[in-house]
Each structure stands twice: as structure tokens, then as C-alpha cells.
ROSE-4610 file (N, C-alpha, C; in Angstrom, 1 decimal, always signed):
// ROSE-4610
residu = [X/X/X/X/X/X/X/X/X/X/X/X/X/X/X/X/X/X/X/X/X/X/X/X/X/X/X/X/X/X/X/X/X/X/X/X/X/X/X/X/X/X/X/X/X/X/X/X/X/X/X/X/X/X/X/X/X/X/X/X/X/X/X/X/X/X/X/X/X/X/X/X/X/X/X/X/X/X/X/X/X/X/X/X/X/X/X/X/X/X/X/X/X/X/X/X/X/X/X/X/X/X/X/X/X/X/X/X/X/X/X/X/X/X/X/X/X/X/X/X/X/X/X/X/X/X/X/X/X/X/X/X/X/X/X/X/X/X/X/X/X/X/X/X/X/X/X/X/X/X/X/X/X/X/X/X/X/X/X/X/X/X/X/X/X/X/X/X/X/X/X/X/X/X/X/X/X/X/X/X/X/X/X/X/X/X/X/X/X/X/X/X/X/X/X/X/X/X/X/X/X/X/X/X/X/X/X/X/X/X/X/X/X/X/X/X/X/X/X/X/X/X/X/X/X/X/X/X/X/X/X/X/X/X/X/X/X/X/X/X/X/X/X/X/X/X/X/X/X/X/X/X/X/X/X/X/X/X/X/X/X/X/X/X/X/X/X/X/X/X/X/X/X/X/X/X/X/X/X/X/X/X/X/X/X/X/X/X/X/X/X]
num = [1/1/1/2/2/2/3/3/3/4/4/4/5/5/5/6/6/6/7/7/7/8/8/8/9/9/9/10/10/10/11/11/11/12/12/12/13/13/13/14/14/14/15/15/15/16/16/16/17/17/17/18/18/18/19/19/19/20/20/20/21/21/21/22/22/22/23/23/23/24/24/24/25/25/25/26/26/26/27/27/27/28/28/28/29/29/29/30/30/30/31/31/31/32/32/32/33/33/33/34/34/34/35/35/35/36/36/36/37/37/37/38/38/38/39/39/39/40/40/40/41/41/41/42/42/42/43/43/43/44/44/44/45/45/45/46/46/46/47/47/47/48/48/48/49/49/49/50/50/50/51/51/51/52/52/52/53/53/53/54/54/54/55/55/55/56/56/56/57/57/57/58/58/58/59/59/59/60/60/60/61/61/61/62/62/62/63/63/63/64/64/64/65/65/65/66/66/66/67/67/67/68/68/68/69/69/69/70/70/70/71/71/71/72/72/72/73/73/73/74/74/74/75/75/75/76/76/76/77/77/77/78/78/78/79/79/79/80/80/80/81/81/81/82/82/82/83/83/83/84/84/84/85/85/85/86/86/86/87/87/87/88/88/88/89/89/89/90/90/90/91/91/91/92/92/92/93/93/93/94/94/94/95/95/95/96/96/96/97/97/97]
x = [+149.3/+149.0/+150.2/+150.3/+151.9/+152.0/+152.7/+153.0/+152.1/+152.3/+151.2/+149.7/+149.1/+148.0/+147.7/+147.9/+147.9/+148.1/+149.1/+149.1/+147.7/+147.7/+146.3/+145.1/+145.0/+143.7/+143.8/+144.8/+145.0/+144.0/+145.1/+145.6/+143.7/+142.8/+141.4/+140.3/+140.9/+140.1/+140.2/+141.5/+141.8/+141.3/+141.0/+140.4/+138.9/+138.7/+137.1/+136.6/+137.7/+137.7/+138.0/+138.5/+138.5/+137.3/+136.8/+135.7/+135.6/+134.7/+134.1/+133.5/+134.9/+133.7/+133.3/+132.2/+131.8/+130.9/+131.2/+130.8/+129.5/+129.3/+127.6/+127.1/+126.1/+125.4/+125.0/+125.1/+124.6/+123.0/+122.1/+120.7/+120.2/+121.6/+121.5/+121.8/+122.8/+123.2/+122.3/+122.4/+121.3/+120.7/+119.2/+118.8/+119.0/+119.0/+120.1/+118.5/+118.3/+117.6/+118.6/+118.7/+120.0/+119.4/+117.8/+117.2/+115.9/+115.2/+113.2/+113.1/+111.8/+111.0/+110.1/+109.1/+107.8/+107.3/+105.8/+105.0/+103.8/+102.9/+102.1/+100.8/+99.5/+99.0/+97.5/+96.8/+95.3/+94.7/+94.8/+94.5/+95.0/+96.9/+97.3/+99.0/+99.5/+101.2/+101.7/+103.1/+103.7/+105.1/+105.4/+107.2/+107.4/+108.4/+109.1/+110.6/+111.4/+112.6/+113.3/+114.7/+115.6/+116.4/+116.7/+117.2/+116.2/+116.4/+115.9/+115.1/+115.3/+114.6/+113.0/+112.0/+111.1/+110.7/+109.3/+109.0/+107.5/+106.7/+105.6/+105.3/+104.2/+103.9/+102.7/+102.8/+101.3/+101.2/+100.1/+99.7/+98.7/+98.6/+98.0/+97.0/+95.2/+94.6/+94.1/+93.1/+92.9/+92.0/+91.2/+90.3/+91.1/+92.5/+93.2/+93.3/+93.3/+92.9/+94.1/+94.5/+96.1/+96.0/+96.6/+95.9/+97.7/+97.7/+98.7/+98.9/+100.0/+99.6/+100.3/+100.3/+101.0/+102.5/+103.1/+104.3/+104.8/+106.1/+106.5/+108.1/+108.4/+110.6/+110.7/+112.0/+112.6/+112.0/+112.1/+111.1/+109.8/+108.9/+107.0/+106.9/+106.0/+105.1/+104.2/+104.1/+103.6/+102.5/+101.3/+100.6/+99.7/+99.4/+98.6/+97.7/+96.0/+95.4/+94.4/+94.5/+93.1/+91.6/+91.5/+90.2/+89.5/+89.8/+89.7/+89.0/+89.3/+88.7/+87.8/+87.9/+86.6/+87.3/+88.3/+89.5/+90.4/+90.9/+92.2/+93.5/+94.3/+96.0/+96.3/+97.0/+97.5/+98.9/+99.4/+100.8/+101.4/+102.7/+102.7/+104.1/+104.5/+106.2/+106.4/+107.3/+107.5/+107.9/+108.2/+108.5/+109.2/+110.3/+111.3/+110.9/+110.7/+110.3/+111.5]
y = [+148.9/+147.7/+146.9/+146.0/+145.6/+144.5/+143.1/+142.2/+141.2/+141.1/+140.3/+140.6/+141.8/+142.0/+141.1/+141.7/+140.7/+139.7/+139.0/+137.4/+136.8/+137.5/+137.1/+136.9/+138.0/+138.0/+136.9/+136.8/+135.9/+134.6/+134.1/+133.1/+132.4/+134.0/+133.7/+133.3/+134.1/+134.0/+132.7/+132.0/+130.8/+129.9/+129.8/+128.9/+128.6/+130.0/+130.2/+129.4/+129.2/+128.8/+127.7/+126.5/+124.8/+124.5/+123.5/+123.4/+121.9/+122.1/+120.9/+119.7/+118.2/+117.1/+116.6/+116.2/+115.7/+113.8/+112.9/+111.9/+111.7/+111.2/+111.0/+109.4/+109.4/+108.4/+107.4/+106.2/+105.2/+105.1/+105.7/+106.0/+107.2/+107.8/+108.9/+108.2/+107.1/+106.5/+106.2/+106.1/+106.7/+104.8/+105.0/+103.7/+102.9/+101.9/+100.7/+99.6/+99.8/+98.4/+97.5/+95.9/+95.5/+94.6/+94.3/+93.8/+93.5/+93.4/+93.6/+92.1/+91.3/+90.4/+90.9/+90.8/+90.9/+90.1/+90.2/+89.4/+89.9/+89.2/+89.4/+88.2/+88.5/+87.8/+88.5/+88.2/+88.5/+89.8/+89.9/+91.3/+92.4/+91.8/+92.4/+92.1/+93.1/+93.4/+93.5/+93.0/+92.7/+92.9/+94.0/+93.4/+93.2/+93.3/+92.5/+93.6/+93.8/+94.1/+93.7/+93.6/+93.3/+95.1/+95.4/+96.1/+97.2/+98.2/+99.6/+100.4/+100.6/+101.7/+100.9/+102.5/+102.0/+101.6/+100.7/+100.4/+100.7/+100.6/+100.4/+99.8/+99.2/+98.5/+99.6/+99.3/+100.4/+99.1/+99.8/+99.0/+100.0/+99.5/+99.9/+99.2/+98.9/+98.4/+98.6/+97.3/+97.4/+99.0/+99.3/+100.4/+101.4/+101.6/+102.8/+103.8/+103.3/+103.3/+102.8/+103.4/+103.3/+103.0/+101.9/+101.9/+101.7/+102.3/+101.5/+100.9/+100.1/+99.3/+100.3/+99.3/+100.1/+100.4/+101.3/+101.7/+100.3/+99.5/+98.6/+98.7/+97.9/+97.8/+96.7/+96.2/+95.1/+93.9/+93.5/+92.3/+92.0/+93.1/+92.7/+93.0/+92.5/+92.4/+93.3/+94.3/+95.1/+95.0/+95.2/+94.9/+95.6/+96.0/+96.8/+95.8/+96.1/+95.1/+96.2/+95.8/+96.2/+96.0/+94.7/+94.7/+94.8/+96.0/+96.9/+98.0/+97.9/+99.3/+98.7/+97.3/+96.6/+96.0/+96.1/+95.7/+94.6/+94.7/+93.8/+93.8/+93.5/+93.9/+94.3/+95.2/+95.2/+95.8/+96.2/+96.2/+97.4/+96.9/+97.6/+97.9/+98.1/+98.6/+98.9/+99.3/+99.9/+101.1/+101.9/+103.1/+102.6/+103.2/+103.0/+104.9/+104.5/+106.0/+106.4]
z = [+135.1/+135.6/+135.8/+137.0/+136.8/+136.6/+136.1/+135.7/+136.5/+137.9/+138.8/+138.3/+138.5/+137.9/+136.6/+135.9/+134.2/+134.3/+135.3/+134.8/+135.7/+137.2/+137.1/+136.5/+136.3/+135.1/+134.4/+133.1/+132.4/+132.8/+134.1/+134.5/+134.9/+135.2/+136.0/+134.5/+133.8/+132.2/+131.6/+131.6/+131.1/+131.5/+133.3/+133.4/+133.1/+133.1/+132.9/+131.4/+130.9/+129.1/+128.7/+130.3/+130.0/+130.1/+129.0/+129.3/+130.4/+131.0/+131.8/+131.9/+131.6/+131.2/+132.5/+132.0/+133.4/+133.1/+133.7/+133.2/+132.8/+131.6/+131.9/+132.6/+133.2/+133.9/+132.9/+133.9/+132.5/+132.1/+133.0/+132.5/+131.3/+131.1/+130.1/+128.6/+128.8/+127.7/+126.8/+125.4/+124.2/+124.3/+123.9/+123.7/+122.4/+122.5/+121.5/+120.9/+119.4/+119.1/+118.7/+118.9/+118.6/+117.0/+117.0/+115.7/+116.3/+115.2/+115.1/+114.6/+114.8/+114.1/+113.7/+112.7/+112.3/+111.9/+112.2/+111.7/+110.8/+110.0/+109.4/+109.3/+109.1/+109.1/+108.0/+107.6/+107.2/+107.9/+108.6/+109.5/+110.2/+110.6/+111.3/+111.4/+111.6/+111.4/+112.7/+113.2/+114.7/+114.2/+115.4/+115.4/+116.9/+117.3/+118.5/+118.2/+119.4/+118.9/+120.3/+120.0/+121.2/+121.5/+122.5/+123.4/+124.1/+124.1/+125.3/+124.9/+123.4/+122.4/+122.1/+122.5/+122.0/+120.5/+120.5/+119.0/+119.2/+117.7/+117.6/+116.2/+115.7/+114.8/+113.9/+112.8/+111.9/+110.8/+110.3/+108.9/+108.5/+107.3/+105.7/+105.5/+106.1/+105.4/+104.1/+103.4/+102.9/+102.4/+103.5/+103.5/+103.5/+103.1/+103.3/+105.3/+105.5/+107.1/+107.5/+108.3/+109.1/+110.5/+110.8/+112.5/+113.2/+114.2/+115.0/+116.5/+116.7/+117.7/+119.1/+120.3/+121.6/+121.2/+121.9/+121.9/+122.6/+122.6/+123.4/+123.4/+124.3/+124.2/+124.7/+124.7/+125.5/+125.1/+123.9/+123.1/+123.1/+123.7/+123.8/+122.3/+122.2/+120.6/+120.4/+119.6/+119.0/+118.2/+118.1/+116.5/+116.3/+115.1/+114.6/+113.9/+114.3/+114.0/+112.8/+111.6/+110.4/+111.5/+111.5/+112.0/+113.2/+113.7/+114.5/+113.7/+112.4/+111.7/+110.4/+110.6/+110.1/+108.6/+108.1/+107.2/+107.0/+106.3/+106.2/+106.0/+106.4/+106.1/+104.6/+104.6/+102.9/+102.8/+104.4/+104.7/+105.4/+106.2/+107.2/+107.4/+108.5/+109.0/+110.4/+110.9/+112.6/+112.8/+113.7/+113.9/+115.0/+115.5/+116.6/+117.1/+118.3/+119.0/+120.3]
């Protein structure tokens, strides 16, 4: 094999082995909560959050019965209502989805 040969090769393998960045889009960019409110009340648990990432609200009735609310983003209110399942609040939390 003569010197030209081989350095081609090389030269075809190498490139084959940079890898490829390629920009990503800003619709791919990961979603961002920037902070949550919640609420509570006798029946029923709410959060609220600021940025892109989804949220949802749950609670813990009294009757051991777990309910939760809509999925929401971009500050809508969330809530998981007990008395829906004939109960009462006895406490709750969010899930970020």
C-alpha cells in the first residue's frame, strides 16, 4: 500500500470520528419552574407555579383517598379537591410533570 493510500484512509476514518454538534432549537430547551404557590383550604390543596414546566396538585384526605387535580403550567391553579370523594383535606403536595 503506498503512502497516498494510507494517509487517505486515515485522513476518511478521522473524519468519520469528529463528532457533530449541531445547535439545538429553542423549543427543545428543557422546561424551567422558576417557584410554586400553594394553597390550602378545608377541602382542597392548589398550587400555581411560574415558568413552562408542567405541575399538578394531590392531597391526602381525610378518608385516606388521594385525589388529584388537572395537569397545568405557566401560572394556572391547580387543585385537588377531597370533596369530590366526599372528605376532607388532611394534606397535600405537587408533582412537577
Amino acid at each position: 500500500m503506498s503512502i497516498r493510500t494510507v494517509a487517505a484512509a486515515v485522513a476518511a476514518t478521522a473524519a468519520l470520528a469528529v463528532p457533530v454538534l449541531a445547535a439545538v432549537p429553542a423549543s427543545a430547551a428543557p422546561a424551567r419552574v422558576a417557584a410554586c404557590s400553594t394553597y390550602s383550604d378545608a377541602v382542597s390543596y392548589g398550587v400555581s407555579c411560574d415558568g413552562t414546566r408542567g405541575y399538578c396538585a394531590w392531597a391526602v384526605c381525610v378518608n385516606n383517598k388521594v385525589v388529584y387535580g388537572p395537569t397545568r403550567s405557566g401560572g394556572a391553579w391547580s387543585y385537588a379537591h377531597c370533596g369530590n370523594v366526599g372528605s376532607t383535606f388532611r394534606s397535600g403536595g405537587y408533582t412537577l410533570v
